[in-house]
C-alpha positions in Angstrom: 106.8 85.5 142.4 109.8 83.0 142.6 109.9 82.9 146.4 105.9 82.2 145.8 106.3 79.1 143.3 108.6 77.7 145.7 106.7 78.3 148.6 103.6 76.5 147.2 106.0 73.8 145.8 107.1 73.1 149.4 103.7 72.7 150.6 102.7 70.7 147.9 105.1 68.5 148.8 104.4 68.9 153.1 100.8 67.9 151.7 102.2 64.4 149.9 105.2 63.6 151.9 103.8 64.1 155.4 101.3 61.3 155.1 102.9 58.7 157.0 103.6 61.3 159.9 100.5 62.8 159.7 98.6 59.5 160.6 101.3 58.9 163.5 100.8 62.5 164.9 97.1 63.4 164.2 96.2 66.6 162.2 98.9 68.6 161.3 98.3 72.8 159.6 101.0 73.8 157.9 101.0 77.1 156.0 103.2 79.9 154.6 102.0 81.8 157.6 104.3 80.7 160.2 102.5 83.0 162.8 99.0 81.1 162.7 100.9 77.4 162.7 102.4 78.8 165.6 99.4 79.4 167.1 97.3 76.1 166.0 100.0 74.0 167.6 99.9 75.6 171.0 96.1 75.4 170.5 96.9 71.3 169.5 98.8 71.0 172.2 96.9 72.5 174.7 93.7 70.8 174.1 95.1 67.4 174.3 96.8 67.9 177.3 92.9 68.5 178.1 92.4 64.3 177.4 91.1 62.8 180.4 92.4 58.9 180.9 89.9 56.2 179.7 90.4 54.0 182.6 88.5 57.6 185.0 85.4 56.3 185.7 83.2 58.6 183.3 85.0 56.9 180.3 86.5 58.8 177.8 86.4 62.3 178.3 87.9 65.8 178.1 88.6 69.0 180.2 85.6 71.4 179.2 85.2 73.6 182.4 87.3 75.0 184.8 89.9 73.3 184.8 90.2 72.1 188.5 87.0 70.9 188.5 87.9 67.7 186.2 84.7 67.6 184.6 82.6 68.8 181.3 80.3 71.7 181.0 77.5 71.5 178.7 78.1 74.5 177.4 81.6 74.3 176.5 81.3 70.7 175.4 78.8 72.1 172.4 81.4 74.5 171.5 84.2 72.5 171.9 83.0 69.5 170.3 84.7 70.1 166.9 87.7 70.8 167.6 87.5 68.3 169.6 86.8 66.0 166.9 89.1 67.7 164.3 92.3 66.6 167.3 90.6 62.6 166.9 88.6 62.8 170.1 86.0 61.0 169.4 85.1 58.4 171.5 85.3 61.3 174.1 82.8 63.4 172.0 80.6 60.4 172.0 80.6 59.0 175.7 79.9 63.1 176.5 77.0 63.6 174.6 75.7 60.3 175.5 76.0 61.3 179.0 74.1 64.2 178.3 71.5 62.7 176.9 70.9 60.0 179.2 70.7 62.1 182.0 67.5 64.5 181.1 65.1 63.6 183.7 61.6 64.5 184.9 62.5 65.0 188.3 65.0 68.0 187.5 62.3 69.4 185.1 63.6 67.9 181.8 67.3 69.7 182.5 70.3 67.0 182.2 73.3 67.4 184.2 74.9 70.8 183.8 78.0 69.4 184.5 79.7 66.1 184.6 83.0 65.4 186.4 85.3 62.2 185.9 84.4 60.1 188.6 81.1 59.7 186.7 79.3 62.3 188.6 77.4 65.5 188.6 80.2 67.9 189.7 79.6 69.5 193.3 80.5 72.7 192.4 77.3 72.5 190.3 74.7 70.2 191.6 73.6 69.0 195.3 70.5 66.9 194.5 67.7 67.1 191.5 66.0 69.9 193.5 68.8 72.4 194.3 71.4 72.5 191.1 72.8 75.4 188.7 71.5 75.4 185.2 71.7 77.6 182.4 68.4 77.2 179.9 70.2 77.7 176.7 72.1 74.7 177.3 69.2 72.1 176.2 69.3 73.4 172.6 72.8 74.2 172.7 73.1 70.1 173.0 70.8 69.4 170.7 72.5 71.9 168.2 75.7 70.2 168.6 74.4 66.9 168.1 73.3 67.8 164.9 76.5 69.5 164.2 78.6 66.2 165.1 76.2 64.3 162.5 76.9 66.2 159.8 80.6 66.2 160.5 80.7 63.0 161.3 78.8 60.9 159.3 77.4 58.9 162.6 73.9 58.7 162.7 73.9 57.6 166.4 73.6 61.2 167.3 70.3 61.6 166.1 68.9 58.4 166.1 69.9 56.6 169.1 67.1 55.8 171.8 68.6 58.2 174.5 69.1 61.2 171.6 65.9 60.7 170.5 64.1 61.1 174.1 66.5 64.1 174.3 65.7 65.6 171.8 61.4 65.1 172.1 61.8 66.2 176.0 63.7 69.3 175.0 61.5 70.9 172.2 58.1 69.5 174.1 58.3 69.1 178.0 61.0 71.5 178.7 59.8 74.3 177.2 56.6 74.3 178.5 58.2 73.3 182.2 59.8 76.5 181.8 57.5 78.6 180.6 59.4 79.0 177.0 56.6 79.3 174.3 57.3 82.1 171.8 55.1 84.9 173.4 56.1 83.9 177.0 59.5 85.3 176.8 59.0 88.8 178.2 55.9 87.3 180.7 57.7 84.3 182.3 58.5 84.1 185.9 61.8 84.8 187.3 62.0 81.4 188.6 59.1 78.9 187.5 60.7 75.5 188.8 62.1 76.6 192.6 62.8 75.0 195.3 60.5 75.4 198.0 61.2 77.0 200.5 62.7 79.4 198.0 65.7 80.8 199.3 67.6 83.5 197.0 71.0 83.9 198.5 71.3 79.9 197.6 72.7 79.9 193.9 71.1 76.4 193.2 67.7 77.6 194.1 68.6 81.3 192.2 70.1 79.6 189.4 68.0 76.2 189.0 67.1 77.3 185.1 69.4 80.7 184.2 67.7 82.1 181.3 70.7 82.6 179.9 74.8 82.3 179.4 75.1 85.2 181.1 75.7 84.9 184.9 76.4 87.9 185.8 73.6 89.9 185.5 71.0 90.1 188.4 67.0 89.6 188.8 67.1 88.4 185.3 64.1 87.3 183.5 64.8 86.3 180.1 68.1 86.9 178.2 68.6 87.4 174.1 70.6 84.2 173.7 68.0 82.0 175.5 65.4 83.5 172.8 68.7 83.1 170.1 68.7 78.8 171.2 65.3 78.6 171.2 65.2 79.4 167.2 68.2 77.0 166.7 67.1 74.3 168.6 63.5 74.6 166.8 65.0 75.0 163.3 67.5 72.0 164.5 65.1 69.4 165.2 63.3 70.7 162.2 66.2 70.0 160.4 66.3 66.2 161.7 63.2 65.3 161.3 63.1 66.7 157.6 66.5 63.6 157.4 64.2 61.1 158.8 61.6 61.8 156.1 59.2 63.6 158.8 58.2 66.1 157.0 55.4 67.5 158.3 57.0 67.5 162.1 59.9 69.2 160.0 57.2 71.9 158.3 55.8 72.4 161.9 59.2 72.9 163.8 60.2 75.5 161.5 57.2 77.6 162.2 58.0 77.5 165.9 61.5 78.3 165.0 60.6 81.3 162.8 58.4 82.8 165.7 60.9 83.1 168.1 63.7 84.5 165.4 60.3 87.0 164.8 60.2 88.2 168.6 64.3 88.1 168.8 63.7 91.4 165.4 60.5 93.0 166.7 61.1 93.0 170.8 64.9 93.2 171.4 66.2 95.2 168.8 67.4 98.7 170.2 66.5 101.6 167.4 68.2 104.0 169.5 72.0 102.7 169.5 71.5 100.4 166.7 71.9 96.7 168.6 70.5 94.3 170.1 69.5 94.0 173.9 70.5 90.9 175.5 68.7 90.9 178.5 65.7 91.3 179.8 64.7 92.1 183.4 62.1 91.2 186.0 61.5 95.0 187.0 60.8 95.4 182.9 63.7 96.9 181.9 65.6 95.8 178.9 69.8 96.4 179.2 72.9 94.9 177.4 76.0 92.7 178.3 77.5 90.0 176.6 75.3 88.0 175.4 75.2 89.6 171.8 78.6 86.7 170.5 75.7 83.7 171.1 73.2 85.6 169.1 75.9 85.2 165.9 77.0 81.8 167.4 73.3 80.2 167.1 72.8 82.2 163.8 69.6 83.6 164.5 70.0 87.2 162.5 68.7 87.0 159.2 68.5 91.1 158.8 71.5 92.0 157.2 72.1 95.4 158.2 71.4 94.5 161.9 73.6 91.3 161.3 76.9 93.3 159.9 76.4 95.8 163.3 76.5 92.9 165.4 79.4 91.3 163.9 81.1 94.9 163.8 80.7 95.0 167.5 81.3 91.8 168.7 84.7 91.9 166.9 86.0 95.1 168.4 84.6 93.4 172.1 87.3 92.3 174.2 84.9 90.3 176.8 86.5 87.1 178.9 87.9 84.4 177.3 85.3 82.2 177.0 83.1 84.7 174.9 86.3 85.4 173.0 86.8 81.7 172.3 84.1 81.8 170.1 85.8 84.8 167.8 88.0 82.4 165.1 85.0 80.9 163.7 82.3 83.3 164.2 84.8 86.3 162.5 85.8 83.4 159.6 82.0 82.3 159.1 80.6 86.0 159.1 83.5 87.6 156.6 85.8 89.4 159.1 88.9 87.1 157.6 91.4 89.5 159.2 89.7 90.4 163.1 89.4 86.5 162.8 93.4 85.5 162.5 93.9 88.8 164.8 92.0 87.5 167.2 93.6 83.6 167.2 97.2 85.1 167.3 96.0 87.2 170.2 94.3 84.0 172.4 97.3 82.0 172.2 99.3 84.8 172.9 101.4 83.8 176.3 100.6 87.5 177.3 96.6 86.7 177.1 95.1 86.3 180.7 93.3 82.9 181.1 94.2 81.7 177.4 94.8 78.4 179.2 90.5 77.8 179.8 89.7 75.1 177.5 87.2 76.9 175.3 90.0 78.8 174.2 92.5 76.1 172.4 89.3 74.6 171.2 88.2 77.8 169.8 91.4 77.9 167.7 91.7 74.7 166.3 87.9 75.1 164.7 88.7 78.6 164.0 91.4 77.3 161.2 90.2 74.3 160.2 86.2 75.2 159.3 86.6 78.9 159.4 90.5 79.2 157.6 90.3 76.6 155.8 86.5 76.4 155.3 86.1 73.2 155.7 82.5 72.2 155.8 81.3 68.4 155.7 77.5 67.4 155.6 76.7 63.9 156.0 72.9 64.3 154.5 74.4 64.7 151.0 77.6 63.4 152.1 79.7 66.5 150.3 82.1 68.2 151.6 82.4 72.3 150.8 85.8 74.4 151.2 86.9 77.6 150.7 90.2 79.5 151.4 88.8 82.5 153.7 92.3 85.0 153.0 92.8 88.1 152.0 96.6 87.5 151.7 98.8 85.1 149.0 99.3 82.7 151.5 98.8 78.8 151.2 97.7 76.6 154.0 97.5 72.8 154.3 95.8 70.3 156.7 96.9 66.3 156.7 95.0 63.2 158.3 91.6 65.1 159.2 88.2 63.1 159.9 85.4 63.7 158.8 82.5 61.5 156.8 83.4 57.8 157.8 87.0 58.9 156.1 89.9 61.0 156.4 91.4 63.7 153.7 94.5 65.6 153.1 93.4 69.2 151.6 95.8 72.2 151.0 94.9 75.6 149.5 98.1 76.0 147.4 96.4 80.2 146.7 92.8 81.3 146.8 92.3 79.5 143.0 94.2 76.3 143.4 93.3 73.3 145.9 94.3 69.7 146.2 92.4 67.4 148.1 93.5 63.1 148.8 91.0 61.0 150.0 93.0 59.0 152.6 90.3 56.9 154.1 87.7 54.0 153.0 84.9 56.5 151.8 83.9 58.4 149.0 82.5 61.6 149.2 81.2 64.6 147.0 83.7 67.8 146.9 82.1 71.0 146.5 85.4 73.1 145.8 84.6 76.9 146.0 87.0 80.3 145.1 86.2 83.2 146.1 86.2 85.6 142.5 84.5 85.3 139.3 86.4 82.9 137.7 86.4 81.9 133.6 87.5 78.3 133.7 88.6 75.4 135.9 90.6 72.2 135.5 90.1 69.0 137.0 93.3 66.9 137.3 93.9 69.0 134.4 91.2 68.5 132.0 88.3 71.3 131.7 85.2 70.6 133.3 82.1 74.0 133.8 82.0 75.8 136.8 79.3 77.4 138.3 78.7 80.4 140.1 77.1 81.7 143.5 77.5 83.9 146.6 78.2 83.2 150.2 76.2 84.5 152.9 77.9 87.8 152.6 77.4 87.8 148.9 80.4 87.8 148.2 81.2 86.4 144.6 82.0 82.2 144.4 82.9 80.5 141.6 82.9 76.3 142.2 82.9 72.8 140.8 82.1 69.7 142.3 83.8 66.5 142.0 83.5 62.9 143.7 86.4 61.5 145.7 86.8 58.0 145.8 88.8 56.4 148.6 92.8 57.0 147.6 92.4 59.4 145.2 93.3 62.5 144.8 91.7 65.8 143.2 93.5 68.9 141.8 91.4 71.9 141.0 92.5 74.8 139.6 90.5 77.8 138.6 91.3 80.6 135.7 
């Protein structure tokens, strides 16, 4: 108990006294668990040696591909994005997506540039011209989630209101899906390869690949694949979710609906009854099978059933797939309740024994893995609050120092799973939903009583919770009883 106090003494002082070095250094995690600061400063290190120079001709950028390539993957860039932003990248995160954006065009059938390299073009390895390129579908709403994403981390409207956003974001959920024969009862009808070139020719990847119905690459004569049907709910519920922000509510009421039917078709035609999971792939001989592709189905949150939902999870953490699917594993085990698989499997990616741990994705992974899945930090712009919750099992504490989010920077440690401190470091204020795990009696602001309130997350699992608001230098102690 002793060893304890002090412990959380020490951090409470880490958490005040690093300041200063925190603002020279970027984010710093410190935490009685020595094994996963080990890990998030590989994963901080690794990812920044990732920062491509702002004088390359693309601007401000970072690695999100394979690596010799020097270039950004859509893909990746929507996963890495915050972590990206958590390690201060953000005029990178910005000139990407904007890139992105910009770049949808009729003439490749509403697809953008798959990949983007730093001499400011589409990368070879990807593209030859607008008729012969690789694309996976998914990506489109994969962008547009991730846009949404960096709003309500951010604060920064430009990613949902700016002209080339906008047009991005009308030409995926309109033109695109019906260019590639997307609708919500087309999924298991579409053709193999609606857009090809002509002449066709299928030993050329850019003509076999121009529109991939999914992440999945290696699986043949594929005709649609779970996770396409798994972004197509997201990016409908996402730009349901934006216009509802700009007041449109009737485009929001709408958007939903479309979003619901495809999460209705993802339940009724790819669930497996037999061996309890999902298919992720549909064929163009008519033949459902299963790969990979069940980690996107959790990482677009499109299961709403939760006995099929828990299987999934189950599964997916006891999968050892490549690095890239794994990348995904620290937030998607913290978000979905598998605390422990989720530190397991961040101590095993930065393990210098783990093949590949070097791919981008991977360091990425990490560094959102402990900061919105560890440390559950949530922000949301719309409301401008800011959630956390300590996702342990264990009497460990954990701190983070000089992290942006919501036009301002904090300092937030988890001292146990009832206690948390919070300093408002930057210029705004903001609403702090502070949440505990337990049924808790009373809590203490600063040391006076204020009511709590009670919920459940997701998993119900028991929350207890008070809010507070943060103005800019101040700081917040909250301790439950």
């Amino acid at each position: 108990m002793v060893l304890l106090k002090y412990k959380a003494a020490l951090l409470l002082f880490l958490f005040i006294g690093y300041k200063t070095i925190a603002q020279e250094k970027g984010i710093i995690f410190n935490s009685s668990d020595k094994e996963l600061v080990e890990s998030f400063n590989w994963a901080k290190e690794t990812a920044l040696h990732y920062k491509g120079a702002d004088t390359d001709p693309v601007g401000p950028w970072y690695e999100s591909a394979l690596p010799p390539r020097s270039a950004f993957c859509m893909r990746d860039v929507s996963h890495q994005c915050i972590g990206a932003e958590i390690l201060g990248l953000s005029r990178q995160n910005t000139n990407m997506f904007n890139l992105f954006a910009e770049n949808i065009s009729q003439s490749k059938n509403w697809c953008t540039y798959w990949e983007i390299n730093k001499w400011a073009k589409p990368a070879p390895d990807d593209y030859r011209n607008d008729q012969e390129f690789w694309y996976n579908l998914p990506a489109n709403f994969d962008i547009l989630y991730a846009s949404w994403r960096m709003y309500l981390w951010t604060g920064d409207r430009h990613y949902i209101d700016a002209p080339a956003f906008v047009n991005f974001q009308q030409k995926t959920v309109k033109e695109y899906i019906d260019a590639w024969v997307l609708a919500p009862d087309s999924m298991l009808k579409r053709p193999a390869h609606p857009n090809a070139p002509v002449p066709y020719n299928e030993n050329d990847s850019f003509h076999r690949c121009r529109g991939l119905p999914s992440y999945s690459e290696g699986v043949p004569n594929l005709k649609t694949g779970a996770d396409l049907v798994a972004a197509l709910y997201r990016g409908m519920h996402t730009y349901s979710e934006i216009m509802a922000t700009k007041g449109k509510f009737k485009e929001a009421a709408l958007y939903e609906q479309k979003a619901q039917q495809y999460r209705k078709h993802l339940e009724a035609d790819w669930w497996n009854e037999k061996s309890n999971q999902y298919y992720t792939y549909y064929s163009n001989n008519n033949q459902f099978g299963m790969q990979e592709g069940e980690t996107f189905l959790l990482w677009f949150d499109a299961l709403k059933d939760t006995v099929r939902a828990n299987k999934t999870i189950k599964r997916v953490a006891a999968s050892r797939w490549n690095v890239e699917n794994m990348s995904y594993y620290p937030f998607l085990l913290y978000k979905f309740g598998n605390w422990e698989k989720a530190r397991e499997y961040i101590l095993f990616l930065s393990n210098p024994s783990t093949a590949r741990r070097e791919y981008p994705e991977v360091s990425y992974g990490i560094i959102e893995g402990v900061v919105q899945g560890l440390m559950g930090i949530t922000p949301d712009a719309r409301t401008k609050t800011l959630s956390t919750i300590y996702k342990t099992s264990n009497a460990d504490n954990a701190a983070v120092t000089n992290l942006s989010l919501l036009n301002t920077s904090i300092n937030l440690a988890h001292l146990n799973r009832q206690q948390s401190i919070i300093t408002n470091t930057g210029k705004t204020s903001f609403k702090w939903k502070a949440m505990f795990y337990g049924s808790f009696q009373r809590a203490n602001i600063n040391g006076k009583a204020v009511t709590l309130k009670k919920g459940t997350d997701d998993q119900n699992r028991m929350i207890s919770f008070v809010e507070a608001n943060v103005a800019p230098g101040q700081k917040v102690n909250i301790k439950m009883y």
